[in-house]
DOKOLKE-394036 format. One record per residue: x negated, y negated, z negated of N, C-alpha, C in turn; residue in one letter. Coordinates in steps of 0.001 Angstrom, whole numbers, plus 524288, in hexadecimal, padded with zeros to 5 digits. Atoms other than C-alpha are relative to their C-alpha. Example, Ala and Ser with C-alpha at 12.3 -4.5 7.8 and 13.67 -1.06 7.14 Angstrom:
% residues 2
7FC86804A6800007CFF4811947E1887FC7C7FB5080000A80334804A68003C7CA9A804247E41C803027FBBE7FD26S
% end
This chain:
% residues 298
7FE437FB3880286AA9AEB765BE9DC97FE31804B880331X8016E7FB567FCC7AA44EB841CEA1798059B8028980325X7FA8D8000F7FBE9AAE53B8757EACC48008E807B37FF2BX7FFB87FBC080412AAE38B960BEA49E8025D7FF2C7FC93X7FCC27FE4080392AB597B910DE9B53803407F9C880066X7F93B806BB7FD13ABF29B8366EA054804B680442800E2X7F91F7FEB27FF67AC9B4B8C5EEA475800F1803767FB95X7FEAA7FCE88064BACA7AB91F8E95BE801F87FA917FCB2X7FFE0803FE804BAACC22B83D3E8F84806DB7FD858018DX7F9E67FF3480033ADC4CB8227E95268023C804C87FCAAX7FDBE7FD5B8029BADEB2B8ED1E8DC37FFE37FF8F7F9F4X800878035C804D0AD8E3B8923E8150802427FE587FC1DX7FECD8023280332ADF6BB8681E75C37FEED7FB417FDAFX802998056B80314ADF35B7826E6F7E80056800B77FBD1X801F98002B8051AADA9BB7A68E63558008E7F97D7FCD4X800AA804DC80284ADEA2B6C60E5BF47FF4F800607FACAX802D57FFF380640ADCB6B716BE4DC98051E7FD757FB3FX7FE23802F980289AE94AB68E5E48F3803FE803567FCC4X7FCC17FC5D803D8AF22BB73B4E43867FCAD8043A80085X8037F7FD0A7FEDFAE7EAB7D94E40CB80307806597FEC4X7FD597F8B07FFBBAF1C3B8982E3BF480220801C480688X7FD917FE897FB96AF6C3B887AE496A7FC258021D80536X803E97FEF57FBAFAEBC6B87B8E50647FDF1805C980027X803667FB2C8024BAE67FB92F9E47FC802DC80603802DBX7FE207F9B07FC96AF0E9B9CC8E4C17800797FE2480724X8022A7FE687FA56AEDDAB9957E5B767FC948024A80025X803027FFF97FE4FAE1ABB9A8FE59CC7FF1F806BA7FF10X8018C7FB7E80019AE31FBA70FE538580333803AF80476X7FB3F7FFF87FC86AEEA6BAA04E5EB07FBE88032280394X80205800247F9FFAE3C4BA796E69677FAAE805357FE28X8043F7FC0680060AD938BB1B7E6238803B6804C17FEDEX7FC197FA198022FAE3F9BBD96E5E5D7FF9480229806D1X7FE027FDDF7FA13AE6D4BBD99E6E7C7F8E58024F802A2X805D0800787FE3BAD62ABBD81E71FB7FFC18086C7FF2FX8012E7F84A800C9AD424BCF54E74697FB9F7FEB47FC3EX8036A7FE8F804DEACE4BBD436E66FB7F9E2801818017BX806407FE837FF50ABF8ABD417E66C97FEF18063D7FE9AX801807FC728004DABA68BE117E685E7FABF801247FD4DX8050080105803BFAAF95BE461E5D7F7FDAC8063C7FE3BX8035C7F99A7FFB3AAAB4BF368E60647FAA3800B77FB4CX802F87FE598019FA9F26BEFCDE5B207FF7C7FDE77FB15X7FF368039E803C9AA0E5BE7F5E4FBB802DB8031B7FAE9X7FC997FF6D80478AA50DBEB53E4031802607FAF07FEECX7FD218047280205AAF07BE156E3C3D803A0801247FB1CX7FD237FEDD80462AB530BE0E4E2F58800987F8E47FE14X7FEDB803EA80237AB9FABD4BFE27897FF6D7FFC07F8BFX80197800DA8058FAB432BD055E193B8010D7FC8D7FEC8X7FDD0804018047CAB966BC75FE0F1E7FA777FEFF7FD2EX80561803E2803C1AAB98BBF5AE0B668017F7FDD67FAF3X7FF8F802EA8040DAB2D2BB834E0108805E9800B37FFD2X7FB1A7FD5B80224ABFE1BBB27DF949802FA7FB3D7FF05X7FC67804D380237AC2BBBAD0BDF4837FC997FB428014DX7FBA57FF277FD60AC4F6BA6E9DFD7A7FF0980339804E0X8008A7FC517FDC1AC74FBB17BE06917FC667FF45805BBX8030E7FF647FAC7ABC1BBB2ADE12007FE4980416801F8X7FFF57FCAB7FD28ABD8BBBCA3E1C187FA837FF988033CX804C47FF9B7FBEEAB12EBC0DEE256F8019C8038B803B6X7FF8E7FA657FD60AB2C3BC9C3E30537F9D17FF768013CX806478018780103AA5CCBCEC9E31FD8012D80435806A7X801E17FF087F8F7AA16CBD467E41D97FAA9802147FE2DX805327FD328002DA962EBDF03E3FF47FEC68034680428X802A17FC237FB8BA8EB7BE458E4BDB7FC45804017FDC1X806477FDAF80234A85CCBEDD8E4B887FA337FDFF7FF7DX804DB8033A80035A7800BEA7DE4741800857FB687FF02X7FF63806FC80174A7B1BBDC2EE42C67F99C7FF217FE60X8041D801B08015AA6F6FBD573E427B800CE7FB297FC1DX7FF7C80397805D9A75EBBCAB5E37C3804A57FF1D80216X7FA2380202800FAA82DFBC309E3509800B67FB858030AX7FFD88069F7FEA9A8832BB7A3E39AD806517FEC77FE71X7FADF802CB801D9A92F9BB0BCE32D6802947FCEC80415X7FD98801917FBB8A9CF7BAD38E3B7B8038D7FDAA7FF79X7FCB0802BC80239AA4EBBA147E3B37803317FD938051AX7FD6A7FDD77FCEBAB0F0BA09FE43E98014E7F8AE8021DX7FD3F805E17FFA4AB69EB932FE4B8E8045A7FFC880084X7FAF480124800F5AC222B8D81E4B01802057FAA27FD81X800B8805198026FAC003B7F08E4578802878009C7F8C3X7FFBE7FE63804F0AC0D6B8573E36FD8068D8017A80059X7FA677FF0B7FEECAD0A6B87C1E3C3E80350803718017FX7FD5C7FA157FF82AD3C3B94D8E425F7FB3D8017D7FFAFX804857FB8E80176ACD7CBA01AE42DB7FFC8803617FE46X7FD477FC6F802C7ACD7EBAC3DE3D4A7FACD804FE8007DX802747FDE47FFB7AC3DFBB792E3C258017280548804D2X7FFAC7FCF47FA80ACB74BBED0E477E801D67FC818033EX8027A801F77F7E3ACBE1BB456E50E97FAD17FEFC800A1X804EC800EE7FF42ABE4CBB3CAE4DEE7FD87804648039FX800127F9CA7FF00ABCD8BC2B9E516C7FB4D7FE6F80547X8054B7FF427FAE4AB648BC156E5F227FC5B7FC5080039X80511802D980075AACD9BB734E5C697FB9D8040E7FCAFX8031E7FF53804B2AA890BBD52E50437FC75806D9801AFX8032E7F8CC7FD19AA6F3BCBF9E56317FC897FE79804C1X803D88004E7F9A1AA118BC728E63F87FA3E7FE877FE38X804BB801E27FFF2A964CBBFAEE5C4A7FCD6804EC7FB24X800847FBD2802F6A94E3BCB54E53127FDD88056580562X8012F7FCD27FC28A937FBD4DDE5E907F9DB7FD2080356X805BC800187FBA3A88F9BCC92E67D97FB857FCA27FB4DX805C18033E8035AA80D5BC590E5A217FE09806027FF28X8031C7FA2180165A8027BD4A1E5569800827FD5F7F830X7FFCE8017C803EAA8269BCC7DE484F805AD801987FCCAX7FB1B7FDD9802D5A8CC4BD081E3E438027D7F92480010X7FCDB8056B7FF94A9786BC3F2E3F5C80385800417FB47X7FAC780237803D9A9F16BBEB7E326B802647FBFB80136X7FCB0803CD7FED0AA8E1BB8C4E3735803607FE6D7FAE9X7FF198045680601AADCFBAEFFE2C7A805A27FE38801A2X7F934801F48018FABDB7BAEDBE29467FE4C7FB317FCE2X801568056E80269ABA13BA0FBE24EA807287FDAC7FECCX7FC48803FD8003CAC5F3B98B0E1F81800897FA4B803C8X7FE86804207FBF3ACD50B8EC4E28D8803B57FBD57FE37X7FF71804D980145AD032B8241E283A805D97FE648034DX7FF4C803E0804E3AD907B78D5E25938004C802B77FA8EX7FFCC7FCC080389ADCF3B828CE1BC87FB758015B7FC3FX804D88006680259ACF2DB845FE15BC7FBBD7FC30802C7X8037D802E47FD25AC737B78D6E18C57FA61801057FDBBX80410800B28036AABA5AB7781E16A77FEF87FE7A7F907X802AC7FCAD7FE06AB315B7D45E10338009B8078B7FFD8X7FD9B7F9477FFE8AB9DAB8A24E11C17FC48804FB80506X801767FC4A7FBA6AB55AB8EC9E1EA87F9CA801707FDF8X807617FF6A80175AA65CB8B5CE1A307FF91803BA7FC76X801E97FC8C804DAAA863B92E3E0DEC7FE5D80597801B0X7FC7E7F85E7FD75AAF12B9FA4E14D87FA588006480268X805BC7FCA27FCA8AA1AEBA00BE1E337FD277FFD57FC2CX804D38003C8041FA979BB9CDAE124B800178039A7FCB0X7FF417F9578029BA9EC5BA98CE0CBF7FE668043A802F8X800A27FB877FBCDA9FE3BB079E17F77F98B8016880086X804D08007F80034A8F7FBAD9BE18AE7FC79802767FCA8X801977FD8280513A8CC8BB162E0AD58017C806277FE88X7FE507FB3F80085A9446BBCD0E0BB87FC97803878021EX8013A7FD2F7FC60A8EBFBC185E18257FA438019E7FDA6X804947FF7380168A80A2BBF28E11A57FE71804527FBA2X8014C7FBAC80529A832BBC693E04F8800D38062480232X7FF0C7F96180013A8A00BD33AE0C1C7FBA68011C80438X803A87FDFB7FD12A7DE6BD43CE15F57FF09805938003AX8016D7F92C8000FA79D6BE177E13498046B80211800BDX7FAA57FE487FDF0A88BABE4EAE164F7FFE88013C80303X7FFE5801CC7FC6CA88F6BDE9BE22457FB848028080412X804907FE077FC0BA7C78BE47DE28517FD1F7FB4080203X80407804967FB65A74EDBD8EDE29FC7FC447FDEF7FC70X802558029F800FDA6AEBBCF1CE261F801B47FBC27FD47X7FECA8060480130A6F08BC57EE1C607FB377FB057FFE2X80130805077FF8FA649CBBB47E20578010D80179807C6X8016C800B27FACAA6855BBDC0E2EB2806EB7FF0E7FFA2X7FA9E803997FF2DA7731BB5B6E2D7A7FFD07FBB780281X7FF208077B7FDC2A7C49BAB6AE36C78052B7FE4480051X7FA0F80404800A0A88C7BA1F9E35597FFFF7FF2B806B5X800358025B7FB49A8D89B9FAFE427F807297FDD580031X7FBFE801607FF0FA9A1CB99A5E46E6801077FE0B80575X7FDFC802737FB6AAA375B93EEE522D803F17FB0D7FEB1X7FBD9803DD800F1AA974B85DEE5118800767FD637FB21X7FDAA7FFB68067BAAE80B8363E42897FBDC803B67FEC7X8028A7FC0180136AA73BB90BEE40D47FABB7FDB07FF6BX80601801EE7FEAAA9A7FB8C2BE456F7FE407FB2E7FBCBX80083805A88058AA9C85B7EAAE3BFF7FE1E803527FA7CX801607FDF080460A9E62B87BDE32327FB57801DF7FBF8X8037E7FA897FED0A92CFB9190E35AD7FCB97FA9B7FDB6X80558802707FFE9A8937B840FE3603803067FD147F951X800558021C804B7A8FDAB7F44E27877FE72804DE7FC48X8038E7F9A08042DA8C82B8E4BE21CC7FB467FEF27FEF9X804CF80270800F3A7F22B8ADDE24387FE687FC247FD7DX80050805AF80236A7DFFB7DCFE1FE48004C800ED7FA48X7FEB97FFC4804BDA8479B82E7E12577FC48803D77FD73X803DF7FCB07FF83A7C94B8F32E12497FBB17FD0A7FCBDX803AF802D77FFC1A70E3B8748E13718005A7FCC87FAE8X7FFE38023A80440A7451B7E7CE08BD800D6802A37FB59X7FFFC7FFA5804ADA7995B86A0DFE657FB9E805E2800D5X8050D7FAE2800C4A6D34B91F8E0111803EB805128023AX7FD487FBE48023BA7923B9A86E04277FC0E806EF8049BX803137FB287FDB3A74D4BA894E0DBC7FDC27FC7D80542X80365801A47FBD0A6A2ABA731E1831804837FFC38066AX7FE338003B7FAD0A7083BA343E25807FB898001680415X8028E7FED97FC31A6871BA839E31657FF5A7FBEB80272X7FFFC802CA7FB8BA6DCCBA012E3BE8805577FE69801E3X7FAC2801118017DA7A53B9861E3E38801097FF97805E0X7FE028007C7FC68A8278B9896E4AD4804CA7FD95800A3X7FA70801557FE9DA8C4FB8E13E4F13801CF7FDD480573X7FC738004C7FAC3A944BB8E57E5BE7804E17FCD87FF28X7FDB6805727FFB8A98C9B80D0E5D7D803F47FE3F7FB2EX7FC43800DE8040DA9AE2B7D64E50EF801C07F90C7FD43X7FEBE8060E802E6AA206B720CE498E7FD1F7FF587FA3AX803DF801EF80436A98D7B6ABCE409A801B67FB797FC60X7FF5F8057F8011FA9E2CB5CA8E41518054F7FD667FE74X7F9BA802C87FF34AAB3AB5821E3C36800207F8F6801F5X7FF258052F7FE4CAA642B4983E3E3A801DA80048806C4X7FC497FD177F866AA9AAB4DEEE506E7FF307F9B18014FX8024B804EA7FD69A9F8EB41E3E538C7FD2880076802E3X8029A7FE547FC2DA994BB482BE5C34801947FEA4805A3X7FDC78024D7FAA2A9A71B4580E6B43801A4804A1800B8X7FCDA7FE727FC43A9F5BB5111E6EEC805DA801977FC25X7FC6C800F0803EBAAA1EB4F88E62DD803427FD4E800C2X7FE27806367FFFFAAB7FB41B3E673A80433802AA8042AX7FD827FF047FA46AAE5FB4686E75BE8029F8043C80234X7FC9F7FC997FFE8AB3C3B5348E758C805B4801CF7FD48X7FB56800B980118AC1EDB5112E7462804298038A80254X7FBF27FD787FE11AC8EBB5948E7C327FD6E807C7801DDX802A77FA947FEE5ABF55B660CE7DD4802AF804797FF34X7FEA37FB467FFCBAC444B73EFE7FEA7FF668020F7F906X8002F7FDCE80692AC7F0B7ADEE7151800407FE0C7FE35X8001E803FC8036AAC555B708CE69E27FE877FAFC8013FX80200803647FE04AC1B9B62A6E6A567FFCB7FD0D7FA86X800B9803998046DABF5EB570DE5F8F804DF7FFDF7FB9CX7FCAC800EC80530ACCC5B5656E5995800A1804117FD9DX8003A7FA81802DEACCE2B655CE572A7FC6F7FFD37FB56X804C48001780492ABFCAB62A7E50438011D7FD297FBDCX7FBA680469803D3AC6D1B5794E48D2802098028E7FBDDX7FBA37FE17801C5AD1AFB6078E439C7FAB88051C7FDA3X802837FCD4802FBAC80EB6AFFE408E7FDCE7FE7F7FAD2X801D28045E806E4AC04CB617EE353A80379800797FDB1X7FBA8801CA8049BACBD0B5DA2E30F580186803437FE29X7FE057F94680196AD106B6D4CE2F887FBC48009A7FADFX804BD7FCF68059AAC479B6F86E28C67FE2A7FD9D7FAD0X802A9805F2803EFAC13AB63B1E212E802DD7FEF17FCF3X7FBEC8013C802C4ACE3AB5F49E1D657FD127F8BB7FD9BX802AE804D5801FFACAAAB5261E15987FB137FE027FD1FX8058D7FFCF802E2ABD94B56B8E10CC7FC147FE9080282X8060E803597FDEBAAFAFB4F6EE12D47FD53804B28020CX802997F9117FDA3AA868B58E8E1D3A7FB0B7FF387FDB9X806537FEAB800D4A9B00B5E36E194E7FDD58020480307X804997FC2E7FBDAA9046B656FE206B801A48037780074X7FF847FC207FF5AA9505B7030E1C4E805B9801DD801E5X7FC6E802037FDF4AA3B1B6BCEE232B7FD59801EA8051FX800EC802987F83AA9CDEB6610E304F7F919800B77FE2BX8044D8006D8014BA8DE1B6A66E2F867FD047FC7B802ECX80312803597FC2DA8B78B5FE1E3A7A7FE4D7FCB47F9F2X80025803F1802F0A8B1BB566EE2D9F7FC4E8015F7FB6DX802A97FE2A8044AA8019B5F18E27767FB667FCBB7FF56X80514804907FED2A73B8B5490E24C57FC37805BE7FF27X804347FC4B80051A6ABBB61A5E22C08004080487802E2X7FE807FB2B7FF35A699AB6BDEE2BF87FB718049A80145X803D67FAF7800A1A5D9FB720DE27F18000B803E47FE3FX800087F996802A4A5A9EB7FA5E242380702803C27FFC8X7FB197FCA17FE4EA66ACB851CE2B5A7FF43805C48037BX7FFF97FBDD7FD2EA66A1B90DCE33CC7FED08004A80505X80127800CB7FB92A6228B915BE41CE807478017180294X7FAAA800707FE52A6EE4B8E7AE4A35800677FFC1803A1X800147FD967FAB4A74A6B91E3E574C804D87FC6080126X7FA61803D780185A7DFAB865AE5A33802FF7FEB680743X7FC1F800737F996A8811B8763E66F8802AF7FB1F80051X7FA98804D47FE34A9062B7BCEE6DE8801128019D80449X7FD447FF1F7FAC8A9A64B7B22E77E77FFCF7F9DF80163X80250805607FD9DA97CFB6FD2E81AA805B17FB7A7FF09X7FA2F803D280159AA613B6A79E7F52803448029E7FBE7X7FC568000980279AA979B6BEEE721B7FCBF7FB097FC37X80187804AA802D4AAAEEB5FF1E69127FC08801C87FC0FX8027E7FCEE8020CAA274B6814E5FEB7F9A78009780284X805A2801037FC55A9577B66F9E69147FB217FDB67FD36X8050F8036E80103A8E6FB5C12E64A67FDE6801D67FAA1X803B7800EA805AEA8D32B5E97E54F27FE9E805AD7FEEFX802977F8BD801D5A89F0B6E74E568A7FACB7FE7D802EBX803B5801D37FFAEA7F28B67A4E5FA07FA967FCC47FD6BX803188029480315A7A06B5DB6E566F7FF8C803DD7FAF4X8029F7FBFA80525A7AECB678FE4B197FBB7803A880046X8048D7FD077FDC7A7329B6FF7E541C7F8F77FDA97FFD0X8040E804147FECDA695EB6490E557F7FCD27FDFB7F90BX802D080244806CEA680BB603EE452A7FE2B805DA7FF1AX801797FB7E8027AA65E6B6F3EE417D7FAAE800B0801E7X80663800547FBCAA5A02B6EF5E4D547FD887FD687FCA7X802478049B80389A5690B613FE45E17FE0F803897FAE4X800348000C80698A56BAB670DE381E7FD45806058018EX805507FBBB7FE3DA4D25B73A9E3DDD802D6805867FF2DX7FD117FC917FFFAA589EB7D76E4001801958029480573X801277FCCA7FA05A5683B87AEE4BC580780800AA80233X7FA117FF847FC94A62CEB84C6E55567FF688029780431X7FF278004E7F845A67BCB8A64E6310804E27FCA47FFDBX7F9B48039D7FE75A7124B81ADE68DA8011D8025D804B0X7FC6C7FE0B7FABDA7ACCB8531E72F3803ED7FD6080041X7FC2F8021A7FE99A81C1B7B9CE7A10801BF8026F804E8X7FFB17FD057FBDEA89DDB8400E834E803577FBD780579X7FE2A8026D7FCE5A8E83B7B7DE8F44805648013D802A4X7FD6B7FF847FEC4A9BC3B7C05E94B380511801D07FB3CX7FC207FCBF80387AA2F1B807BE88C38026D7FAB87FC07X7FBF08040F80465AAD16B7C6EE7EB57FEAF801C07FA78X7FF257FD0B80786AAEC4B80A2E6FA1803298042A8018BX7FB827F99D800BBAB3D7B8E07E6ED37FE258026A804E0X7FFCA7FC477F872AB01EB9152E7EDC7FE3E804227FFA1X804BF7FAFA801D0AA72FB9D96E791A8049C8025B7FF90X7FBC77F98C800DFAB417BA422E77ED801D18014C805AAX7FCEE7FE087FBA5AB78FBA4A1E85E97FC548036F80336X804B07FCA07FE76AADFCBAF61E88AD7FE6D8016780548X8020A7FF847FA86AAF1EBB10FE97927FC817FD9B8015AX804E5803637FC7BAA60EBA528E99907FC6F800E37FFF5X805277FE3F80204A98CFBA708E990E7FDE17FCC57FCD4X802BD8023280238A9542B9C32E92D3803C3800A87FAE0X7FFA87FB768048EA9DEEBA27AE87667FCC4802327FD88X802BC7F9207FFB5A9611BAEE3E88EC7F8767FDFA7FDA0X805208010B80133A89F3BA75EE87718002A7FD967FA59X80041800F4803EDA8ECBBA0F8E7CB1800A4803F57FA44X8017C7FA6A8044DA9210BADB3E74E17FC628011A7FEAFX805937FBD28018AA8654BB359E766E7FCA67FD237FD90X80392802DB80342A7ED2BA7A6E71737FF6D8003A7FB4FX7FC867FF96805CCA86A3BA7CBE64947FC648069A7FF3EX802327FB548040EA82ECBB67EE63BB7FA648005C800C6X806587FE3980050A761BBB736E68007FD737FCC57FD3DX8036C8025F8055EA71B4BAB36E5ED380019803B07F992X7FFEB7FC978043EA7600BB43FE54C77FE678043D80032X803D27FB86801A8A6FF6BBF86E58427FC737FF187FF75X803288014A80052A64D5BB862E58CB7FE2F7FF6F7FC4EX80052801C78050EA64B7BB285E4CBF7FFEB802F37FAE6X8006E7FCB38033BA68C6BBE17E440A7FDEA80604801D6X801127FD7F7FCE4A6170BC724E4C1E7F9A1801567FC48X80224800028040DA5648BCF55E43EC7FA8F7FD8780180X
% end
């Protein structure tokens, strides 16, 4: 473990996922107390993409945006909220230079799949049609996500892609969940890991799934095609059960002639990018934004 961030994992919350209203108001408990992100430079306002059923956006506009990036929040589809999202969504809005829609997506158990997928494939379509609004480039959009988010971000694409829907640039996911089968070795063997571990991941499926047959567009590890997708920027943490199948997804998209960076960051857990003193944090921020400035960059 990076010895930057071990004496942060006793203060830690155990996240087990098994009563999720309860969990939900900690989790929102532990982000109300976090000092309010400061956003000088930033317009922020909040839009209703879709009326029925109701999907909120907060949208994060810098100056000069060089394009969008749909922004999809983690939380294993279970908490969450578009203001505990707040300082992710502005920080990567401030150093991409990209305008951020952050996606009030529907949460699960309560809306299982495919609710959350819908809410972003709106949020997407929306963002594409009000372009000239927005000040940007509608062929210069990217889906990105964290966790759940990131699953999400790589099933947008996937659906995208299949039903012709708006051009996606370039997709970004920071260590995301793909696989509900959790046959992976570090699935098998990561049982007790910091934040989360295998049975959390367990209880998440089941939140989202409920008793329904998963699809690709569920768990996109289980996609047999993953050509003509988007060039993709795909993060892991060295100890989270989550490792191995954002790796191998990294590896079939290469296979199937789809421009990756990978970043396996060493010493870290799931979630450690929030404890910003470390550096290897700090490095991980900036990766996240600077693939995106990169990417939607003119």
């Amino acid at each position: 473990m990076d010895p930057e961030l071990e004496p942060f994992i006793p203060l830690l919350p155990r996240v087990k996922l098994i009563d999720p209203v309860a969990e939900r108001k900690i989790f929102a408990e532990i982000a109300a107390a976090t000092p309010p992100t400061e956003t000088p430079d930033l317009e922020v306002e909040d839009r209703v993409v879709l009326a029925d059923p109701d999907v909120t956006v907060r949208i994060y506009r810098p100056r000069q945006a060089q394009g969008a990036v749909i922004w999809l929040r983690g939380g294993g589809f279970v908490f969450g909220d578009l203001d505990t999202d707040r300082p992710w969504s502005s920080r990567i809005a401030q150093e991409s230079g990209a305008v951020v829609i952050s996606v009030g997506y529907r949460r699960s158990p309560e809306n299982r799949f495919p609710a959350a997928l819908d809410d972003a494939c709106a949020a997407l379509a929306w963002t594409a049609e009000h372009a000239a609004e927005l000040g940007i480039d509608p062929d210069r959009i990217a889906v990105a996500g964290h966790s759940a988010g990131a699953g999400l971000a790589a099933a947008v694409a996937l659906r995208t892609r299949d039903e012709q829907g708006p051009p996606i640039r370039f997709q970004l996911l920071n260590e995301p969940g793909l696989d509900d089968r959790q046959e992976t070795w570090s699935q098998r063997n990561f049982t007790d890991t910091p934040w989360h571990d295998r049975q959390t991941l367990t209880h998440v499926w089941q939140h989202y799934m409920g008793s329904q047959p998963v699809t690709p567009y569920a768990a996109p590890a289980r996609a047999a095609d993953l050509s003509g997708l988007p060039p993709a920027y795909i993060a892991t943490a060295e100890f989270d059960p989550l490792r191995d199948e954002a790796v191998e997804y990294a590896m079939r998209l290469l296979r199937s002639g789809v421009s990756v960076e990978l970043h396996q960051w060493p010493g870290t857990f799931h979630g450690s990018q929030a404890i910003l003193s470390a550096e290897v944090s700090q490095r991980q921020v900036a990766g996240i934004c600077g693939a995106l400035r990169r990417a939607l960059a003119g």
